[in-house]
C-alpha positions in Angstrom: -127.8 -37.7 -57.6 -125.9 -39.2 -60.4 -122.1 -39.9 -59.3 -120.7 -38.4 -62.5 -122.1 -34.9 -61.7 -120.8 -34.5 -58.5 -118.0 -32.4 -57.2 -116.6 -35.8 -55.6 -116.0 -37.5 -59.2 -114.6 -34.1 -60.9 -112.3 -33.8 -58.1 -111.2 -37.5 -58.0 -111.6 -37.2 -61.9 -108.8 -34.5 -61.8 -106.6 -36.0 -59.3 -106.2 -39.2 -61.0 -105.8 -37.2 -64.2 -103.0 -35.4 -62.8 -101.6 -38.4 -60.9 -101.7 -40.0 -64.0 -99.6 -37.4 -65.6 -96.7 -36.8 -63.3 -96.4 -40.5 -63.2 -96.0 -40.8 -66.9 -93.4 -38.0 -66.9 -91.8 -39.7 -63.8 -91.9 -42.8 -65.4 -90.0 -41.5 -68.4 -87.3 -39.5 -66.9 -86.4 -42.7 -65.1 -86.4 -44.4 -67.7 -84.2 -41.8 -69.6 -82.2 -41.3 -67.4 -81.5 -45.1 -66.7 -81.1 -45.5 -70.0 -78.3 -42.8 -70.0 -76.8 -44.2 -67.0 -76.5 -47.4 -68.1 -75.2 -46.5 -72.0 -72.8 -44.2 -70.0 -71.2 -46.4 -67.7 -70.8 -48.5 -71.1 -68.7 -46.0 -72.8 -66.9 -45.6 -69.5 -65.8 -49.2 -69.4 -64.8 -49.4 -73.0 -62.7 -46.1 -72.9 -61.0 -47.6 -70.0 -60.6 -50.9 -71.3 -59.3 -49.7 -74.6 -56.9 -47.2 -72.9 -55.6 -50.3 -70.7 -54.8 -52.1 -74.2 -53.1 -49.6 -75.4 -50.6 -49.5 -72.6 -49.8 -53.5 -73.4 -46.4 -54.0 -74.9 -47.1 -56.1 -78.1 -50.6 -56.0 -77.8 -51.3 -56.8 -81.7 -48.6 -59.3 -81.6 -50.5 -61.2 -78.7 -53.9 -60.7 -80.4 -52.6 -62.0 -83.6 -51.3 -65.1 -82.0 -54.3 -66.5 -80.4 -52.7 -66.0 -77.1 -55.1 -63.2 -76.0 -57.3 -63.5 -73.0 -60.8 -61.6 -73.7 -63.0 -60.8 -71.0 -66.2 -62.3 -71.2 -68.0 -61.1 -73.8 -65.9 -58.8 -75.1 -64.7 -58.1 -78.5 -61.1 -56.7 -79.3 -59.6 -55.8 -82.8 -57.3 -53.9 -84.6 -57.7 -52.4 -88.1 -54.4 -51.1 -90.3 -53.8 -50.6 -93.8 -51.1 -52.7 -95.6 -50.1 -52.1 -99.1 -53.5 -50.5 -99.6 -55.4 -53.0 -98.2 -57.4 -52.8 -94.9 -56.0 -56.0 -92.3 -58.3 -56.9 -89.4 -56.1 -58.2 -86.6 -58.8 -59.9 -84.0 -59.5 -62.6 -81.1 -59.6 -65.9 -83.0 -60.0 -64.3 -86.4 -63.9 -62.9 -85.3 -64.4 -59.9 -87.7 -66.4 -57.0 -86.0 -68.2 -55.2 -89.4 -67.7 -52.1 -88.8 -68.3 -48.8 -91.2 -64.8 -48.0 -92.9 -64.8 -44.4 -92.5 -65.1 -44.5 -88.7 -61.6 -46.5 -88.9 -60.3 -44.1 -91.0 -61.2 -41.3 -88.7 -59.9 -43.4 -86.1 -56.4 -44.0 -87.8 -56.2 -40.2 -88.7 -56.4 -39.6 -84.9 -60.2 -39.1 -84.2 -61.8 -41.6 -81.5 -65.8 -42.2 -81.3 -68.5 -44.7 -80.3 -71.2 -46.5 -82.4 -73.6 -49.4 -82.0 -73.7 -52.4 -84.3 -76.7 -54.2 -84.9 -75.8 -57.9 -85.1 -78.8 -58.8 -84.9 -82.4 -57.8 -84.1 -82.2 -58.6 -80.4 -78.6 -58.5 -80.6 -76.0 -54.8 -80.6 -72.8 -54.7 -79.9 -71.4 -51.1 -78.5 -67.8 -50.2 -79.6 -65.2 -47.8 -78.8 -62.9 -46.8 -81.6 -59.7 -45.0 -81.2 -56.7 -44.3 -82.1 -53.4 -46.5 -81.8 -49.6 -46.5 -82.2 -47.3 -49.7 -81.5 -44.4 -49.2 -79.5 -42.6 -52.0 -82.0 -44.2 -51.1 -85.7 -42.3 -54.3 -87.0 -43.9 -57.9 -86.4 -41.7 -60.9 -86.7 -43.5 -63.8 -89.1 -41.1 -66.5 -87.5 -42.4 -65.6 -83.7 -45.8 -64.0 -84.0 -47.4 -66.1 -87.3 -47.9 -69.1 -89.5 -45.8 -69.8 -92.5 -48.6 -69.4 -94.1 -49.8 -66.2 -93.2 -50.7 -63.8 -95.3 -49.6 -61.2 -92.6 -46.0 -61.5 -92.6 -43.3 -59.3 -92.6 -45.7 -56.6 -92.1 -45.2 -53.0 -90.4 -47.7 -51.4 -88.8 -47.1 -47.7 -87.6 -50.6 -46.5 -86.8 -53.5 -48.0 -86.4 -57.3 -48.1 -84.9 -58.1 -49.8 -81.4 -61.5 -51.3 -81.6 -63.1 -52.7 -78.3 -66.5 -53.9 -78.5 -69.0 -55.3 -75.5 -72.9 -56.3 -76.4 -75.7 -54.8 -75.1 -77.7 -57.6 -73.9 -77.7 -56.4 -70.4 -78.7 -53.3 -70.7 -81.3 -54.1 -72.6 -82.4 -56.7 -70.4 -82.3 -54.0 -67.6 -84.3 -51.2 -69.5 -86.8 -53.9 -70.4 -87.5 -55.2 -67.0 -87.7 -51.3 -65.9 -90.6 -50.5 -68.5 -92.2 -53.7 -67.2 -92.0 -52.3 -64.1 -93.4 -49.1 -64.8 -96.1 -50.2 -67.3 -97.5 -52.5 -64.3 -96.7 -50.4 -61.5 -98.3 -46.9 -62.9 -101.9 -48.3 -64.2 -102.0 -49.7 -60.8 -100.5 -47.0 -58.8 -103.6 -44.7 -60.9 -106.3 -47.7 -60.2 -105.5 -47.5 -56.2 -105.1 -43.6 -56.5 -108.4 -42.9 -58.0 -110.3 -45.7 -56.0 -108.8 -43.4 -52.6 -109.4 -40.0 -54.7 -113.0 -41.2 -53.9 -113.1 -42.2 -50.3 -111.0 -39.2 -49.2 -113.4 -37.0 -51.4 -116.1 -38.7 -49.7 -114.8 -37.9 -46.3 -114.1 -34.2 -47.4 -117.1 -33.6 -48.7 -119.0 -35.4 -45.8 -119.9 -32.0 -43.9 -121.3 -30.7 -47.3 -123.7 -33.6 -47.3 -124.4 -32.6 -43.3 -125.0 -29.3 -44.6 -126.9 -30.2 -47.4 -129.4 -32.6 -45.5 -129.9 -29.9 -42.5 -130.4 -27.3 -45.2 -133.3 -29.7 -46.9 -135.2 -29.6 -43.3 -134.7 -25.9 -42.4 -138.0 -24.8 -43.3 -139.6 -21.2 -43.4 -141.9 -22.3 -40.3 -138.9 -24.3 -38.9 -135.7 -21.9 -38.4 -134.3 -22.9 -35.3 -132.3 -26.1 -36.5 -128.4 -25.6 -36.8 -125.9 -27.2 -39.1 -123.6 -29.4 -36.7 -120.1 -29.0 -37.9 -117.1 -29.0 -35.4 -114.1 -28.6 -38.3 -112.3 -25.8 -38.2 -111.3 -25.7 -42.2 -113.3 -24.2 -44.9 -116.0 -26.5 -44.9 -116.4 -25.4 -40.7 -116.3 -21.7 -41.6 -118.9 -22.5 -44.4 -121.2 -23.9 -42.0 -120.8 -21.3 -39.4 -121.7 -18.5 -42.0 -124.6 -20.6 -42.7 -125.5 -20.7 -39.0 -125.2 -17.5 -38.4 -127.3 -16.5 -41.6 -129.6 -18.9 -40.3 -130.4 -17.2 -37.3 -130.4 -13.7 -38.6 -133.2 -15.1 -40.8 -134.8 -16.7 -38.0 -134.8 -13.3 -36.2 -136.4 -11.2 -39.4 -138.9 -14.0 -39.5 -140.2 -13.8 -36.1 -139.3 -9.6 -36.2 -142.0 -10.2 -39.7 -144.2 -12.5 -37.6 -144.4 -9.5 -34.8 -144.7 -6.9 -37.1 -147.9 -8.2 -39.1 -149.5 -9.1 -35.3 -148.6 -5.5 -34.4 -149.4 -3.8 -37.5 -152.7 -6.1 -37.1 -153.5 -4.9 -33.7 -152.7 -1.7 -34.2 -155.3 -1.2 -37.0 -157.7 -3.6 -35.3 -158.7 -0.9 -32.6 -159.5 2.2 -34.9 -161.3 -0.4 -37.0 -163.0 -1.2 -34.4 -164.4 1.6 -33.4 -165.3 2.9 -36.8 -167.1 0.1 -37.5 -168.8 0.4 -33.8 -170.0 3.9 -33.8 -171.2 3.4 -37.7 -173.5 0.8 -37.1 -175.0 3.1 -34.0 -175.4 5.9 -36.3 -177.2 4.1 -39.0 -179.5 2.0 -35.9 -181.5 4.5 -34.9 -182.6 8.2 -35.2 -180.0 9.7 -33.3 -179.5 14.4 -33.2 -177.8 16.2 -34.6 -175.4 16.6 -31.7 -175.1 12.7 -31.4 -174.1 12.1 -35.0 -171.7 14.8 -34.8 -170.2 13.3 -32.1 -170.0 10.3 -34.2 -168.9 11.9 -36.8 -165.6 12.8 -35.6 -164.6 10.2 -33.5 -164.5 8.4 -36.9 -162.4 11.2 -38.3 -159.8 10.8 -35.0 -159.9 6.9 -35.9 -159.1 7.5 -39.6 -156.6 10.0 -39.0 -155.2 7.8 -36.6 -154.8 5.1 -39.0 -153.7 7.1 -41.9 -150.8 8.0 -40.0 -150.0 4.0 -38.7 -150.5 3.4 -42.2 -147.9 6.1 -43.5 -145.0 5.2 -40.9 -145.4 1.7 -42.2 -145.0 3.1 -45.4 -141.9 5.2 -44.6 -140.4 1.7 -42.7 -141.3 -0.1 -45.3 -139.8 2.1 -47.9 -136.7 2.2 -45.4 -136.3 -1.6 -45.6 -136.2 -2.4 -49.3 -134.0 0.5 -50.0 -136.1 2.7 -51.8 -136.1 5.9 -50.3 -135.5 9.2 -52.4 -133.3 11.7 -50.2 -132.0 14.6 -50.9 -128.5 15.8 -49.1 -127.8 19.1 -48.9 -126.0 21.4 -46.6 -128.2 22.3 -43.5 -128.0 24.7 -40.6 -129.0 22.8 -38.0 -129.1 25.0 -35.4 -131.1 27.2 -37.4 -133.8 24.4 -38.6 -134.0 23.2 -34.9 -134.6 27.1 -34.1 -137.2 27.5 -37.4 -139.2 24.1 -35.8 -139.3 24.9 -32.3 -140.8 28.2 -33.1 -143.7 25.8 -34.8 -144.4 23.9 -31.9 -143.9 26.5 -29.3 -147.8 27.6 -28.8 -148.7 24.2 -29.4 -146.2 24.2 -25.7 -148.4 27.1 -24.3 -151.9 25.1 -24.9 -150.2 22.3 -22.6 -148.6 24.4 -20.3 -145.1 23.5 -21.2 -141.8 25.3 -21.3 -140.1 25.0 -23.7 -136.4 26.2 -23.6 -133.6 26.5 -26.3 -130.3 26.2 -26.2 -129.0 26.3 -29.7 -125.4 28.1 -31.2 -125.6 30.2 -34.2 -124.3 27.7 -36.6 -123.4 24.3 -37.0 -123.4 22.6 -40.4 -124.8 18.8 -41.3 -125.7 17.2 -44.6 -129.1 15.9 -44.7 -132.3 15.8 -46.3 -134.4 18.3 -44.8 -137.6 15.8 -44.7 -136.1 13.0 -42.8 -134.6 15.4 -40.2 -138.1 17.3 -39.8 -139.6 14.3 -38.9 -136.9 12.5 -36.8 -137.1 16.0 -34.4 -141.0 16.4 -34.9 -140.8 12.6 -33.6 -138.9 13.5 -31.0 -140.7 16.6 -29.6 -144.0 14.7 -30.0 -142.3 11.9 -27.5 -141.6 14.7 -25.2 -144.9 16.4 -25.2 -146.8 13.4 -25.2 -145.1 11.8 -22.0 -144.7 15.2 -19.9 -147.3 16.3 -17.4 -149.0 19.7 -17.5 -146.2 22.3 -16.0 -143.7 20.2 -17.3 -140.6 21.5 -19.6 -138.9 20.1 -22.8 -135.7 21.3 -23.5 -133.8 21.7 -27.2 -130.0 21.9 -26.9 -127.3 21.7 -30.0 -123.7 21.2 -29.6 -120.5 20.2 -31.2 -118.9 17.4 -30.1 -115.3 16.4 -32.1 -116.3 16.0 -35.6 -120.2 15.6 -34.7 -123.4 17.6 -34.2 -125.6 16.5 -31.1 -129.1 17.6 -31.1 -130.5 16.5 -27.6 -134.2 16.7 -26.7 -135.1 16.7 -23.2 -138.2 16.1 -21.2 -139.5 16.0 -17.5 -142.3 13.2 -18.3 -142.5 9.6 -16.8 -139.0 8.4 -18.0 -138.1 5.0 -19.3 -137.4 2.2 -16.8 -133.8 1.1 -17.2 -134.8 -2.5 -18.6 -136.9 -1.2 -21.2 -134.5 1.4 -22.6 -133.0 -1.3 -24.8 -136.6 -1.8 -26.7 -137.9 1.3 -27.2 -136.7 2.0 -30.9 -138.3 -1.4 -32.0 -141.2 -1.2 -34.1 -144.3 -1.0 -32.2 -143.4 -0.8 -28.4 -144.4 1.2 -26.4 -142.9 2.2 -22.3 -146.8 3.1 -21.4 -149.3 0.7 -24.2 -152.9 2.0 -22.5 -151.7 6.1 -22.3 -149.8 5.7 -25.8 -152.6 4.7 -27.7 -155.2 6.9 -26.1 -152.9 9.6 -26.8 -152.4 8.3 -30.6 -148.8 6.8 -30.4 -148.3 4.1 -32.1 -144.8 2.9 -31.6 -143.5 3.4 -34.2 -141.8 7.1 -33.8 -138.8 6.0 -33.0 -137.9 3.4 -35.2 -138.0 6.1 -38.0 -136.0 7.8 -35.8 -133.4 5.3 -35.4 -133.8 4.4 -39.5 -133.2 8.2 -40.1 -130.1 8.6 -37.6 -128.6 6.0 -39.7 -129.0 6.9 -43.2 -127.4 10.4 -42.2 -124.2 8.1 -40.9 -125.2 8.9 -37.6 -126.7 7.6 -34.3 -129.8 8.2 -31.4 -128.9 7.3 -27.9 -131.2 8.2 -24.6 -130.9 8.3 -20.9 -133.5 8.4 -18.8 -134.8 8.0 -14.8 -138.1 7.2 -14.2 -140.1 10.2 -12.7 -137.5 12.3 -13.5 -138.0 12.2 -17.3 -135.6 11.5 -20.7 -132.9 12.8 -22.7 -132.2 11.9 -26.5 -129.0 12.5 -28.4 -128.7 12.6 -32.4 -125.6 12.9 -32.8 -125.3 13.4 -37.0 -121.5 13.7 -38.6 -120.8 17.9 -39.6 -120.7 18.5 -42.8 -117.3 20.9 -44.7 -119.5 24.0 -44.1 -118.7 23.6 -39.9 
């Protein structure tokens, strides 16, 4: 599989694209905000230094003489109008060009900040503010030249004008973006590269799962996907397991079906086919042929009805079956069949007894439950001797009906009662089939408990005979 269509390279693919975004963000608010840090410890230390000047006694006196001491790099002047004209008072005569309007906001009482560009690689950040001598006169003969133009001159306000470059800063900011052009790229380049072998380990089981899933085969369902995690990918794997072996068991459930339903249909076959060829061998009487005759009609009738349970199970498992629900008396329909099968009783010299309240309410379909108690008493009859008695009882128990069929036949051995309602077993295989069970009564039964939302249960002692409960949820009439 290509690389670029797996889940491993859209997952790294969005990690790094992510990565790659919060570290450009990151990378800008520090940037920002180093900037701002920087330009505002800046202003901090001109405001200070310019409010430090301003406490000197003669300040512009000093400056003017050449006496002042800057610090290094700095740049201090002062800017006053004399007879109209604008004087710049600075450090060794260095002019600072600066807009006039900010001085004269400055000298009306307004202070304020702005950047100079001295040059491309070169600014120059200044504070401006506002200033008042404590000594407005300046004395030529002490403070100046004779040759000053200066002298004699009276200053009573002025503007303060401290300056430092931004070389530093700049220096600083520019190291920090070489910093974070390197450092990001990379940081993305190492992310991405263990984006993939993390994703790789991740999605390791999935390639455990996808492999194992490759050599599970249709004839080979007993191979298991061998994951130990206990995340997602662990729980994944146990699903699939699990599924696994519930196909596994409807396989080999299939596999015994089609050998049973095989079987089954094999014998009657069989004998059709048997006593058909005899018949059509030789001149046989009319007495023989009859006899043929209908043991091929017990054969076919035998197989006609394998072949419609098969048909009802069948219809059963793909979810096909049309029912109809309606309010039934159940006490009355186990009363209405029981009268049906009661001579059939006599013939076989059973007794059959009732026990059965007036009413008690279900919603069914009155099909399914005829046959899931036809089932039922045919069970009984089939496995109880001659003098033996079935017995029909109906009850309410909490929110449930329990119809309960009972018989003094051969009873069920305890470790077969678990396998009776599978398709096709049978307690007694040589008696069932000569007696034209098939084994597959009740399974319908079971399938038809269900559907009503209900259940079948049985208990049984061997000799002693077996009692069935369908227990089916009431319905609003009870």
């Amino acid at each position: 599989m290509n690389f670029i269509h797996t889940i491993k390279f859209r997952f790294t693919l969005w990690y790094v694209a992510i990565l790659a975004l919060l570290l450009t963000m990151l990378g800008n608010s520090v940037y920002f905000t180093f900037s701002h840090v920087l330009h505002g410890n800046l202003d901090d230390m001109l405001k200070n230094r310019a409010e430090q000047l301003s406490r000197f006694r003669d300040i512009i006196s000093i400056v003017a003489s050449g006496t002042f001491e800057e610090e290094i790099g700095e740049k201090v002047s002062f800017y006053f109008y004399s007879d109209d004209r604008l004087i710049c008072i600075s450090h060794k005569e260095l002019r600072t060009p600066l807009d006039p309007e900010l001085i004269d906001e400055a000298i009306a009482g307004r202070d304020s900040f702005s950047t100079i560009e001295l040059s491309p690689t070169d600014r120059l950040r200044i504070y401006i503010r506002p200033f008042k001598p404590d000594n407005p006169h300046i004395r030529p003969d002490r403070f100046f030249r004779p040759d000053n133009p200066y002298q004699r001159t009276e200053i009573h306000s002025a503007a303060l004008v401290v300056g430092r470059p931004m070389k530093d800063i700049h220096a600083a900011l520019e190291q920090l973006w070489r910093i974070l052009l390197i450092s990001g790229p990379l940081t993305v380049v190492l992310a991405g590269g263990g984006g993939v072998f993390l994703a790789g380990r991740a999605f390791k089981p999935v390639e455990e799962i996808t492999n194992t899933a490759r050599k599970i085969e249709e004839s080979d369902l007993s191979r298991r996907i061998d994951v130990q995690t206990k995340d997602e990918l662990g729980r994944l794997a146990a699903a699939l397991n699990r599924m696994i072996e519930r196909l596994e068991r409807a396989f080999e459930r299939q596999k015994q079906f089609t050998g049973d339903a095989s079987h089954e249909l094999r014998a009657p076959l069989a004998i059709i086919q048997a006593e058909s060829t005899l018949a059509v061998q030789k001149e046989r009487s009319p007495e023989e042929y009859q006899k043929s005759m209908g043991i091929i009609a017990q054969e076919a009738e035998n197989m006609s009805s394998v072949i419609n349970q098969l048909l009802t199970l069948a219809r059963a498992d793909s979810g096909k079956e049309q029912l109809k629900f309606e309010n039934v008396d159940l006490s009355q329909f186990a009363r209405d069949l029981c009268s049906d099968v009661e001579m059939l009783c006599s013939e076989k010299g059973f007794r059959l007894r009732l026990k059965l309240p007036s009413q008690l309410w279900v919603k069914g379909d009155v099909r399914s439950l005829r046959r899931l108690v036809h089932n039922l008493l045919s069970n009984a009859m089939r496995y109880t001797p001659r003098g033996g008695a079935i017995a029909v009882a109906l009850r309410r128990k909490d929110d449930q009906a329990v119809l309960s069929v009972a018989d003094t036949g051969i009873g069920i051995p305890p470790h077969e009662l678990p396998l009776i309602f599978e398709r096709f077993y049978r307690v007694d295989k040589a008696r069932s089939r000569s007696e034209g069970g098939s084994g597959l009564g009740l399974a319908i039964c079971r399938h038809i408990a269900a559907v009503h939302g209900g259940c079948i249960e049985v208990e049984s002692q061997v000799g002693k005979g077996s009692i069935f409960h369908v227990k089916l949820p009431l319905s609003g009439e009870s």
